[in-house]
Backbone as JSON, one array per atom type, in Angstrom:
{
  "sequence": "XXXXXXXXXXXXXXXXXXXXXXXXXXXXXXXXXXXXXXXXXXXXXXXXXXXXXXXXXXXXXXXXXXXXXXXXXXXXXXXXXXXXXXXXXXXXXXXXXXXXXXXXXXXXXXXXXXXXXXXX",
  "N": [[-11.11, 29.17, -32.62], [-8.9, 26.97, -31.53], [-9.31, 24.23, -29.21], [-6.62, 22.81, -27.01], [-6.9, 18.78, -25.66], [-5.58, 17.62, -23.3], [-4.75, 14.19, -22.04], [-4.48, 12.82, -18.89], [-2.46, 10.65, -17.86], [-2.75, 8.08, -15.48], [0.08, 7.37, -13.67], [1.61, 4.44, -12.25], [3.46, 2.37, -9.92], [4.52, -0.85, -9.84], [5.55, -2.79, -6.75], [7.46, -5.31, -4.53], [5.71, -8.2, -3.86], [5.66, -9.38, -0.9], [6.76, -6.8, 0.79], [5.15, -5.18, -0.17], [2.67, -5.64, 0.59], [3.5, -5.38, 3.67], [4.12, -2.52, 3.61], [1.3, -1.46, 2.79], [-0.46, -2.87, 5.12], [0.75, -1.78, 7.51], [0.26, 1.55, 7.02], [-2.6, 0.99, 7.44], [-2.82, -0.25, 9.66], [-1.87, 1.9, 10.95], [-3.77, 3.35, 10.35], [-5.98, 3.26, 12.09], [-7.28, 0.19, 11.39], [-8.83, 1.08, 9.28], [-10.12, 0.88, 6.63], [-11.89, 2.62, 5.0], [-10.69, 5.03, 6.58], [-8.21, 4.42, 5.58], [-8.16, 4.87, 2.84], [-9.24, 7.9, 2.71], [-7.49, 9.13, 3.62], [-5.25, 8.91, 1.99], [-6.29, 10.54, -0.27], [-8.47, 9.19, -1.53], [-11.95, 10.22, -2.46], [-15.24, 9.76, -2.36], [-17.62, 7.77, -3.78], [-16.77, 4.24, -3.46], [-14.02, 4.39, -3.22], [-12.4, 2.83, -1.32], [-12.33, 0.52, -2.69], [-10.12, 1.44, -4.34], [-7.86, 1.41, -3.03], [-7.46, -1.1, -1.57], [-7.51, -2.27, -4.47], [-4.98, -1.53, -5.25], [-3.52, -2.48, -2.96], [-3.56, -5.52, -2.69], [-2.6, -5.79, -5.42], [-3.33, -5.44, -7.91], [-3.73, -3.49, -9.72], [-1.64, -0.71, -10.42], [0.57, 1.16, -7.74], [-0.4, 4.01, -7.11], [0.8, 7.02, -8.31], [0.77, 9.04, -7.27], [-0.09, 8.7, -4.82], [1.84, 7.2, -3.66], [3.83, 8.7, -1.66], [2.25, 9.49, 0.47], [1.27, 7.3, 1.57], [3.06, 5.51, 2.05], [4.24, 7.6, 4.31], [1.86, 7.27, 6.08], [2.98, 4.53, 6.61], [4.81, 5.46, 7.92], [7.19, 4.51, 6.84], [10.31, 5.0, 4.58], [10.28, 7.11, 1.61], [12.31, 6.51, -0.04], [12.91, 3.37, 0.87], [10.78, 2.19, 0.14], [11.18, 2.87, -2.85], [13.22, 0.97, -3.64], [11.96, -1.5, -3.74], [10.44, -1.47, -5.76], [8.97, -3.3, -8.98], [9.21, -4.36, -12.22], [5.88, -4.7, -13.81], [5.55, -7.31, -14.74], [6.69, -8.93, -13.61], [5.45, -8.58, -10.88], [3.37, -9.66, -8.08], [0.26, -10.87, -7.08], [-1.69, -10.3, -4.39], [-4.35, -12.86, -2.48], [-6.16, -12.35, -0.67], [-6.77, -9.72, 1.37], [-7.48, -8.89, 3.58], [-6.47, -11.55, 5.18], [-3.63, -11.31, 4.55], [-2.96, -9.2, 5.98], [-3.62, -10.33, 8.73], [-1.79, -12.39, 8.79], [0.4, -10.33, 8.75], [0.31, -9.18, 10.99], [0.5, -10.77, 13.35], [3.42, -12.2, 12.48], [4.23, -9.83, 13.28], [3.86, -9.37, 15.83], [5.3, -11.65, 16.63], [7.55, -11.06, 15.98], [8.13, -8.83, 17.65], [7.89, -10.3, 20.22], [10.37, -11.72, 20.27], [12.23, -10.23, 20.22], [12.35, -8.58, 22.67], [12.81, -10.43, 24.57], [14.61, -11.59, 27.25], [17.85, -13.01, 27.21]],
  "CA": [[-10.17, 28.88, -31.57], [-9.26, 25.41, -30.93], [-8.92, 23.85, -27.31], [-6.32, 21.27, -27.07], [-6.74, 17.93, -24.49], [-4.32, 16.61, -22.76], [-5.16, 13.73, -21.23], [-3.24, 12.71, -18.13], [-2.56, 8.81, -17.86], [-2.42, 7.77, -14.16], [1.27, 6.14, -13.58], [1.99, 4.22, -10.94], [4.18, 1.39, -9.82], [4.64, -2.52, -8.81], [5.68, -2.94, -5.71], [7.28, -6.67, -4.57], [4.9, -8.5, -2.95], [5.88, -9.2, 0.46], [7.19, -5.44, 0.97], [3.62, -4.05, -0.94], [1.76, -6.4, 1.78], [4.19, -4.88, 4.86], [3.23, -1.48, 3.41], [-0.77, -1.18, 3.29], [-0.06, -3.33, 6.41], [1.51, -0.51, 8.1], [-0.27, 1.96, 7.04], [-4.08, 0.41, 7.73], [-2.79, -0.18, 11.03], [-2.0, 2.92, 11.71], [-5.31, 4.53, 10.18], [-7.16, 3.1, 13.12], [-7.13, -0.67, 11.09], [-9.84, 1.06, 9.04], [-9.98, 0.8, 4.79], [-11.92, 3.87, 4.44], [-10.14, 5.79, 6.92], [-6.85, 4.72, 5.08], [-8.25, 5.39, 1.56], [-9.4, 8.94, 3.05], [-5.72, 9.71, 4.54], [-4.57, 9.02, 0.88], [-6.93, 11.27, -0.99], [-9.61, 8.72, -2.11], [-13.2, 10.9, -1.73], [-16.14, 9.75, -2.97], [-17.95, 5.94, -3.51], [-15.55, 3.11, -4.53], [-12.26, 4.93, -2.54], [-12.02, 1.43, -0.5], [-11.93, -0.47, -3.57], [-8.78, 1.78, -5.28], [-6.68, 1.23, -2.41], [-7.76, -2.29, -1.76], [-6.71, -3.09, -5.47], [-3.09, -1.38, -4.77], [-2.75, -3.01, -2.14], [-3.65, -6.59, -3.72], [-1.55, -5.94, -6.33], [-4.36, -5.69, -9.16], [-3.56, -2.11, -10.41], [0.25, -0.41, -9.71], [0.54, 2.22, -6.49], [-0.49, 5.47, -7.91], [2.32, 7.94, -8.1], [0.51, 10.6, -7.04], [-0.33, 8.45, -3.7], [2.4, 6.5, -2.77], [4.19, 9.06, -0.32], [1.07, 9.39, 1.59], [0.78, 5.62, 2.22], [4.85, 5.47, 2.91], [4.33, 8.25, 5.28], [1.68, 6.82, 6.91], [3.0, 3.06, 6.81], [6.24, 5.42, 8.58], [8.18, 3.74, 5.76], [10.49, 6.02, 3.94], [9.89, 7.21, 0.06], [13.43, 5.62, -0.54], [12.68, 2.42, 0.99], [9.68, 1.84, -1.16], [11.43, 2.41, -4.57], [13.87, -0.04, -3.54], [11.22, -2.84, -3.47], [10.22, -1.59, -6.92], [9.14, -4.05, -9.71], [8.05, -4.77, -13.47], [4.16, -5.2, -14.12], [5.43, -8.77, -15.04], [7.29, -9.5, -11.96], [4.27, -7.98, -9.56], [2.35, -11.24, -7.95], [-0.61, -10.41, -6.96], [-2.13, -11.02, -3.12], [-4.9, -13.29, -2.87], [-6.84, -11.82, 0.36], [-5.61, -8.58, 1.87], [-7.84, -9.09, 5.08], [-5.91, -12.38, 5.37], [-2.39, -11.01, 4.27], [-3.07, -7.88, 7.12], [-3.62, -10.73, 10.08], [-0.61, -12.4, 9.0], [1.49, -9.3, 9.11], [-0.05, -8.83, 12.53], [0.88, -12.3, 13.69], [4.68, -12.03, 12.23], [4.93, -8.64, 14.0], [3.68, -10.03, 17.31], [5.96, -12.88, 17.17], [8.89, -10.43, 16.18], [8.2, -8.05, 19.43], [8.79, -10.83, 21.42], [11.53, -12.48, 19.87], [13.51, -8.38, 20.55], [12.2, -8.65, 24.07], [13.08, -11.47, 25.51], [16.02, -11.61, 27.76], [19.18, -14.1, 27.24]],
  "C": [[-10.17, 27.38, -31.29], [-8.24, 24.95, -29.89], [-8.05, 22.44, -27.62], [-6.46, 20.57, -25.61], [-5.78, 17.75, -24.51], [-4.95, 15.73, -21.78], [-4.05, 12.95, -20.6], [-3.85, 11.26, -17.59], [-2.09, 8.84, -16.18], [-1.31, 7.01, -14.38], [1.07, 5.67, -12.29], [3.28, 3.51, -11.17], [4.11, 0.05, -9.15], [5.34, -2.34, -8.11], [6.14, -4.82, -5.71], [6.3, -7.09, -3.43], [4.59, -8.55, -1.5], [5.84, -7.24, 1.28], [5.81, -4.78, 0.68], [2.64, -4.29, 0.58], [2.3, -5.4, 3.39], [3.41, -3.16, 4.44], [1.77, -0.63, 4.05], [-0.55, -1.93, 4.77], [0.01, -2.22, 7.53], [0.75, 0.56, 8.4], [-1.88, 2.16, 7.45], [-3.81, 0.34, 8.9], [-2.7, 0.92, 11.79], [-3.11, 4.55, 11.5], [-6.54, 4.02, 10.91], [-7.75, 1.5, 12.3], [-8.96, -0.14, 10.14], [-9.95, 1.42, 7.78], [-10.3, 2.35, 4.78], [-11.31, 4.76, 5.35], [-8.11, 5.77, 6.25], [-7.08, 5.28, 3.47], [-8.53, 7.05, 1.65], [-8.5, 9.9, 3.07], [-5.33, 9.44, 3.11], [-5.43, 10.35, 0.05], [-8.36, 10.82, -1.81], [-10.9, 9.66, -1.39], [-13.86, 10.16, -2.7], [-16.78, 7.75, -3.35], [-17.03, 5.34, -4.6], [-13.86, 3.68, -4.3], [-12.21, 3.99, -2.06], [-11.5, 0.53, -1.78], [-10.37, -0.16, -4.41], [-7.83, 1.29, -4.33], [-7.03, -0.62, -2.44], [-6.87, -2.96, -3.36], [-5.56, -2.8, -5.55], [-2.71, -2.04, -4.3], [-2.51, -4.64, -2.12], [-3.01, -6.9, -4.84], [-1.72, -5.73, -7.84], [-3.67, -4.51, -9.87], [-2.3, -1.6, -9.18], [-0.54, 0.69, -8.58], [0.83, 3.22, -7.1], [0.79, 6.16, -7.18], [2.31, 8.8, -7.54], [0.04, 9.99, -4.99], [0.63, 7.84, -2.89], [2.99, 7.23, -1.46], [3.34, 9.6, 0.5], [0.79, 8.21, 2.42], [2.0, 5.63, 2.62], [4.82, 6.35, 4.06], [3.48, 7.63, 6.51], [1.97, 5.84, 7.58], [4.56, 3.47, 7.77], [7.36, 4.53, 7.95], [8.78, 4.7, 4.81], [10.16, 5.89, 2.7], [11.37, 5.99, -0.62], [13.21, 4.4, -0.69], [12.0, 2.01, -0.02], [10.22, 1.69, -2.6], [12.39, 1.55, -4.51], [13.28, -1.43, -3.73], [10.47, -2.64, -4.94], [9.99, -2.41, -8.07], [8.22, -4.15, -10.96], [6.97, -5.05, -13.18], [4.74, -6.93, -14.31], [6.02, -9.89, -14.34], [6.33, -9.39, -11.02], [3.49, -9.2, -9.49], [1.75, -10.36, -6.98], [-1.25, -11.12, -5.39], [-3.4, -11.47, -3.18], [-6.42, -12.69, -1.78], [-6.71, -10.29, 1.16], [-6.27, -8.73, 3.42], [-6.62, -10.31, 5.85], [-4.3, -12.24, 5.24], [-2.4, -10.16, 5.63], [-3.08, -9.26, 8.45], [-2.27, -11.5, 9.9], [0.64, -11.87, 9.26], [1.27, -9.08, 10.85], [0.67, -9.57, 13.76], [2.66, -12.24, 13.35], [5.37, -10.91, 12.98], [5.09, -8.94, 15.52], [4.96, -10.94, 17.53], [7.75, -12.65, 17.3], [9.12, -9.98, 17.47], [8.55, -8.71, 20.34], [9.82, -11.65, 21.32], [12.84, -11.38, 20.43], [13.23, -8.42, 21.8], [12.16, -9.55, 24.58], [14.43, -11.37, 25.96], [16.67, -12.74, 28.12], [19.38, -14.82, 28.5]]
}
């Protein structure tokens, strides 16, 4: 009797930078601003789940396929949206900090909120 493999290639996808950054952004913020509680909420178990999302979200390795509408859901960003921001492996630039990308999103959001609330 012979057993055939199949072995199943993880796909993902690039993401453009800015938009990838707004993303994990999003989402980290709203998993209590806490890595392993956002790698958790995706499905990462076990040691070295901080580091998979971390390199998604950096840009190193594409946004698994099998995770992205978990992170869109949580980042409250639709599935649509996301493949709109879609891009070649050879277009994808890569973020250089993500702690440091996350306080700038923080900082840009802040400065939006009160730019919509201020009155004329």
């Amino acid at each position: 009797m012979r057993i055939l493999v199949i072995r199943q290639t993880k796909s993902g996808i690039y993401l453009e930078k800015r938009f990838r950054n707004r993303l994990f952004s999003q989402a980290y913020k709203n998993a209590g601003e806490s890595l392993r509680a956002l790698a958790l909420t995706v499905g990462y178990h076990g040691k070295g789940r901080n580091g998979y999302v971390r390199n998604m979200w950096l840009g190193k390795v594409p946004v698994s396929s099998y995770k992205i509408h978990k992170i869109a859901r949580l980042a409250g960003i639709p599935l649509s949206k996301v493949f709109e921001h879609r891009v070649d492996k050879q277009q994808n630039l890569e973020i250089r900090n993500w702690e440091t990308s996350y306080k700038l999103f923080v900082l840009h959001s802040n400065e939006t909120a009160k730019t919509t609330t201020r009155e004329p």
